[in-house]
C-alpha positions as CSV (number, residue, x, y, z in Angstrom):
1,X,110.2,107.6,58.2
2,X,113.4,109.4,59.1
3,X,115.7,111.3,56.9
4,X,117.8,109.4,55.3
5,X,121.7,109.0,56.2
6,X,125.0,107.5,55.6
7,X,125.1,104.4,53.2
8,X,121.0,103.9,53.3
9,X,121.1,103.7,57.1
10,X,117.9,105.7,58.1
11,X,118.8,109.1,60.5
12,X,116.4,109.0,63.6
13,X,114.0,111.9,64.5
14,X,115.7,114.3,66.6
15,X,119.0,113.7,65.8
16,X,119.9,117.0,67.2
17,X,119.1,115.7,70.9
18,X,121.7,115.2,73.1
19,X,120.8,111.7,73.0
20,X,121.4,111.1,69.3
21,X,124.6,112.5,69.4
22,X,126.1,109.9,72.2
23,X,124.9,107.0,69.4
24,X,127.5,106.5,66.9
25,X,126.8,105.2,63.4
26,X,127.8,101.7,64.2
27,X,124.8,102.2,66.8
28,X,122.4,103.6,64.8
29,X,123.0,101.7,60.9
30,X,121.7,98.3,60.9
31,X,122.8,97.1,57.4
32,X,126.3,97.9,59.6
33,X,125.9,95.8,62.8
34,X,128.5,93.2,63.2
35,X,127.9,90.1,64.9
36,X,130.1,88.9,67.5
37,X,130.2,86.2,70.2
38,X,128.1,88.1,73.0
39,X,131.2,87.6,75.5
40,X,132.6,90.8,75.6
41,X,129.7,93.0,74.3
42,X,127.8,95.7,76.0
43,X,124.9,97.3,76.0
44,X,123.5,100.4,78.4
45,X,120.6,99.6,80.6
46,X,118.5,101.8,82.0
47,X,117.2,99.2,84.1
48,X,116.3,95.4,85.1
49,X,113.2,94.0,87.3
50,X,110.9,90.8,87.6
51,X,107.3,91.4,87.0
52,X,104.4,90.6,84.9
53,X,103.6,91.1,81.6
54,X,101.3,94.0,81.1
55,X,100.3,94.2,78.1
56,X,100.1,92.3,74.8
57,X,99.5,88.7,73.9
58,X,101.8,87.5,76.9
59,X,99.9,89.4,79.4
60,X,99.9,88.3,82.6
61,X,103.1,85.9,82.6
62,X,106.4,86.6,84.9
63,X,108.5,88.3,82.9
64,X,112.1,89.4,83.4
65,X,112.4,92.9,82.3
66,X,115.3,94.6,80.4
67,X,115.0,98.0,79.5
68,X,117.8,99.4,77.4
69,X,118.5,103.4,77.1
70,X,118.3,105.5,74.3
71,X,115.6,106.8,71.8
72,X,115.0,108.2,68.5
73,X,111.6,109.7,69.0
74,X,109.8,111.5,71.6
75,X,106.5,110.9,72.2
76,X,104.0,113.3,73.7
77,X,102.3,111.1,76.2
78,X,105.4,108.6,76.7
79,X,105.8,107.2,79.8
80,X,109.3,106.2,80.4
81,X,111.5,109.2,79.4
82,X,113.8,108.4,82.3
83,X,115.2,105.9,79.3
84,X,116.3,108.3,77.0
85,X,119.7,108.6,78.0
86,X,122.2,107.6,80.7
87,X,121.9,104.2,82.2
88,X,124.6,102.0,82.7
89,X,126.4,99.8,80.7
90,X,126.5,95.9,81.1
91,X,128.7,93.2,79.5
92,X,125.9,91.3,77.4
93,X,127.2,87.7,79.0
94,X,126.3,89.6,83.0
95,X,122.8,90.6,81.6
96,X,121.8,87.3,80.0
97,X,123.1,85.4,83.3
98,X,120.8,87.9,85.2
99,X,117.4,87.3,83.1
100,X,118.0,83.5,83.1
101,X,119.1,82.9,87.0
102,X,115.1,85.1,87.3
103,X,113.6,81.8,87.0
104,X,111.1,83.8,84.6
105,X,109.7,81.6,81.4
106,X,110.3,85.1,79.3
107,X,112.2,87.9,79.0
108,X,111.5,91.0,77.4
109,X,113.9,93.4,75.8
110,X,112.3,97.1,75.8
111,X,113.5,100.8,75.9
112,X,113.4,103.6,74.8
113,X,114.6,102.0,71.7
114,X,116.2,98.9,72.1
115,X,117.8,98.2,68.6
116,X,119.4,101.8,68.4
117,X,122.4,99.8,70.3
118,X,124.2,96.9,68.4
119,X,124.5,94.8,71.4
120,X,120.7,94.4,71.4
121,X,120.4,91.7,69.3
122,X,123.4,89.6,70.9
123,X,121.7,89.9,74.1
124,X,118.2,88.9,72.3
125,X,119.7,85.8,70.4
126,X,121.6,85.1,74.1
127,X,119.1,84.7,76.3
128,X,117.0,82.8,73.2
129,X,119.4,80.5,73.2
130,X,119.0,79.6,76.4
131,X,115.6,78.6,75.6
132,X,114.0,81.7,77.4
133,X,110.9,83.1,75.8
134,X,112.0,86.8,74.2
135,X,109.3,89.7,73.9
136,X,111.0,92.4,72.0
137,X,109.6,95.7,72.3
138,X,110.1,98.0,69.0
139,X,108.8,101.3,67.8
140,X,109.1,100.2,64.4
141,X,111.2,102.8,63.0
142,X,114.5,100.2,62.8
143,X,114.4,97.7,60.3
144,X,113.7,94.1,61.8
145,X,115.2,92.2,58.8
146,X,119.0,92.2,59.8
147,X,117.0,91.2,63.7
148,X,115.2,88.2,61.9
149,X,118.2,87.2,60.0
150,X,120.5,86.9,62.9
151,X,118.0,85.2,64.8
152,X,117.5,82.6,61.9
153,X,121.9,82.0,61.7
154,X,122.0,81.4,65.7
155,X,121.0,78.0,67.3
156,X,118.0,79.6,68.7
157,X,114.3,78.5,68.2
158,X,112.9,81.8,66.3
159,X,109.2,80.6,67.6
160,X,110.3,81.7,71.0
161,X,110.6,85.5,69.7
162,X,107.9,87.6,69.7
163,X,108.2,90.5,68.3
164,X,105.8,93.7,69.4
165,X,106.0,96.4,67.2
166,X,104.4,99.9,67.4
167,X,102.7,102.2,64.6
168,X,102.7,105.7,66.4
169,X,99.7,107.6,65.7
170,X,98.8,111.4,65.5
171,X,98.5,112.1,69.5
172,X,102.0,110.8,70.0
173,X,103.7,113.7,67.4
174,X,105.5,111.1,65.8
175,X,103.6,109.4,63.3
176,X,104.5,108.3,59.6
177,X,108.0,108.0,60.7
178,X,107.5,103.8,60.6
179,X,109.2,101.5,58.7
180,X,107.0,100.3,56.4
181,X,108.5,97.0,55.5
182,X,108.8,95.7,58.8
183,X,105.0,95.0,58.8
184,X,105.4,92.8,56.1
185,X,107.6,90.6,58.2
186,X,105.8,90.4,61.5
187,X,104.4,86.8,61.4
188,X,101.0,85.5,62.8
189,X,103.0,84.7,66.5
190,X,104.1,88.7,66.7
191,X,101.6,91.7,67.5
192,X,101.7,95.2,65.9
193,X,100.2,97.8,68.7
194,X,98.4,101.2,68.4
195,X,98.8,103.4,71.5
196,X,95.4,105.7,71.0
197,X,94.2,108.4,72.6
198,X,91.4,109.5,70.6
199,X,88.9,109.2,67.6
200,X,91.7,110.2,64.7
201,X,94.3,107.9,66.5
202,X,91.5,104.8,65.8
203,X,90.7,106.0,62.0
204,X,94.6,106.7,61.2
205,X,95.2,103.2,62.2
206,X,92.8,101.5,60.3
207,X,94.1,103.5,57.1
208,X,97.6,102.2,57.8
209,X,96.4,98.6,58.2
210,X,94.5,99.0,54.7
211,X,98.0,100.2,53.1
212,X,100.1,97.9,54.8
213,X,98.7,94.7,55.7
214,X,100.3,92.5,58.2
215,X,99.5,88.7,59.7
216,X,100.5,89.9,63.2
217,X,97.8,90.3,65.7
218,X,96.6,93.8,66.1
219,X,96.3,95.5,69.2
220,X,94.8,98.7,70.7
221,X,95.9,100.4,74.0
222,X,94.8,103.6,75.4
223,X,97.0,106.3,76.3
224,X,96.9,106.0,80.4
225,X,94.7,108.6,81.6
226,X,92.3,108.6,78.5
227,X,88.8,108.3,78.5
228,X,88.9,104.6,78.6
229,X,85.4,103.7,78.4
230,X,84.9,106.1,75.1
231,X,87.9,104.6,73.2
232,X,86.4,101.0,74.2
233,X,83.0,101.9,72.4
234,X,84.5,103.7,69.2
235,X,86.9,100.4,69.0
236,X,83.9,98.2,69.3
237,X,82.0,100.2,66.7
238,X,84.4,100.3,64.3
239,X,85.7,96.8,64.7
240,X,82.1,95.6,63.9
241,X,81.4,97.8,60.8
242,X,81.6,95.8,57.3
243,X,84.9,94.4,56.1
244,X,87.0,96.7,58.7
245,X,90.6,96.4,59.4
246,X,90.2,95.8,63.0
247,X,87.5,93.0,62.9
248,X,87.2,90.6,65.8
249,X,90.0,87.6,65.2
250,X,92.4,90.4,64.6
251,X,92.3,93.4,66.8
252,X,91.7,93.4,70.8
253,X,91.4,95.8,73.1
254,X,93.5,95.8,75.7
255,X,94.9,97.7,78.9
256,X,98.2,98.1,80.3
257,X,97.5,96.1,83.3
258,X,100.8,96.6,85.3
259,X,99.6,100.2,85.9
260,X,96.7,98.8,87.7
261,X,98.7,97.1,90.0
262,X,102.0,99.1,90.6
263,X,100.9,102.3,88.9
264,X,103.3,104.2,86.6
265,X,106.5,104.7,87.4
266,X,109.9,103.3,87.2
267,X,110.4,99.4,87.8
268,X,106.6,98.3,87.8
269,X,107.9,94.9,89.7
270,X,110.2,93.3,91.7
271,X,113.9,95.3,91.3
């Protein structure tokens, strides 16, 4: 985890970046966000595009992409830095009205960071109450109650809220910076996700599932450009070894399909 800042609010790696230094504390303190009605709220987008799912337990389904900027770590391998800062802002209400005229059964809500901005959650509990499907990409280092409890006062159906939430391991430079707690509230319909690149990525994350238990699913994606076909055999090994972590029923292996099909690069889609 982060240093600690103002009034328990947790300071995000890096905050010397140019980046962390556009966020205000409103922005970056949870316990601090204030609800409003979604009319007039904003939120900066780096960017918005139709395509399928490609990764995760909602692989595969037509999803309406929403990709708010800003970020509090910096991952070695990541692959959409583009979303660190910039981007341009939108009135919540425009966004919401964008995702649901898609047509697409989901949405998903992604970054960078998404819940670094206030208005990320408006837009979330928006387009859920709507009835739109809401993947919610996190990288765990926000905590998700003040999310959860938001979600639970709005008129939305929190079943249609999945939440995928990352553990960073070693190869990324930014492990042990999680919240811990959140993995206590990810439920059986959410999915906690190891990006891995190597053996210690694979080990590390079975000692974090042994000190912090979860009910979400588990899920293991290489770094693109590994050695795929290695990382598949280790997983299998260990996944099969004696009461481990990552037994079949609760971990799966799984690529990032989109990058098979578009590749990597900005807007993997329909813009």
């Amino acid at each position: 985890m982060g240093e600690r800042g103002h009034a328990g609010c947790a300071t995000p790696a890096g905050s010397g970046s140019r980046v962390s230094r556009r966020l205000d504390l409103k922005t970056l303190c949870p316990t601090r966000w204030r609800w409003t009605g979604g009319r007039r709220v904003k939120v900066r987008v780096a960017e918005r595009f139709l395509s399928l799912q490609g990764e995760g337990l909602t692989t595969g389904v037509p999803t309406y992409f929403i990709r708010l900027s800003g970020c509090n770590l910096r991952c070695s391998w990541c692959d959409t830095p583009y979303a660190f800062e910039g981007g341009e802002e939108v009135e919540v209400a425009s966004v919401v009205e964008e995702a649901f005229s898609s047509g697409a059964p989901r949405v998903c809500i992604t970054g960078g960071e998404p819940l670094l901005q206030r208005g990320a959650v408006e837009l979330l509990v928006k387009i859920l109450e709507r009835g739109v499907g809401v993947d919610l990409e996190t990288n765990g280092t926000i905590p998700l109650l003040p999310v959860l409890e938001r979600v639970e006062r709005s008129s939305a159906d929190p079943g249609h809220l999945l939440i995928s939430m990352d553990v960073k391991c070693p190869s990324s430079g930014e492990e042990g910076k999680t919240h811990w707690e959140n993995l206590k509230l990810l439920r059986e319909s959410d999915q906690l996700k190891f990006v891995v690149a190597d053996e210690e990525d694979i080990l590390y994350a079975e000692r974090v599932l042994k000190q912090h238990p979860t009910r979400a699913e588990l899920l293991f994606t290489p770094v693109w450009g590994a050695p795929v076909k290695a990382l598949a055999e280790l997983f299998l090994r260990e996944s099969l070894r004696e009461r481990s972590p990552i037994a079949p029923g609760r971990a799966r292996f799984l690529l990032q399909m989109h990058k098979y099909i578009w590749g990597e690069g900005r807007g993997e889609g329909i813009g």
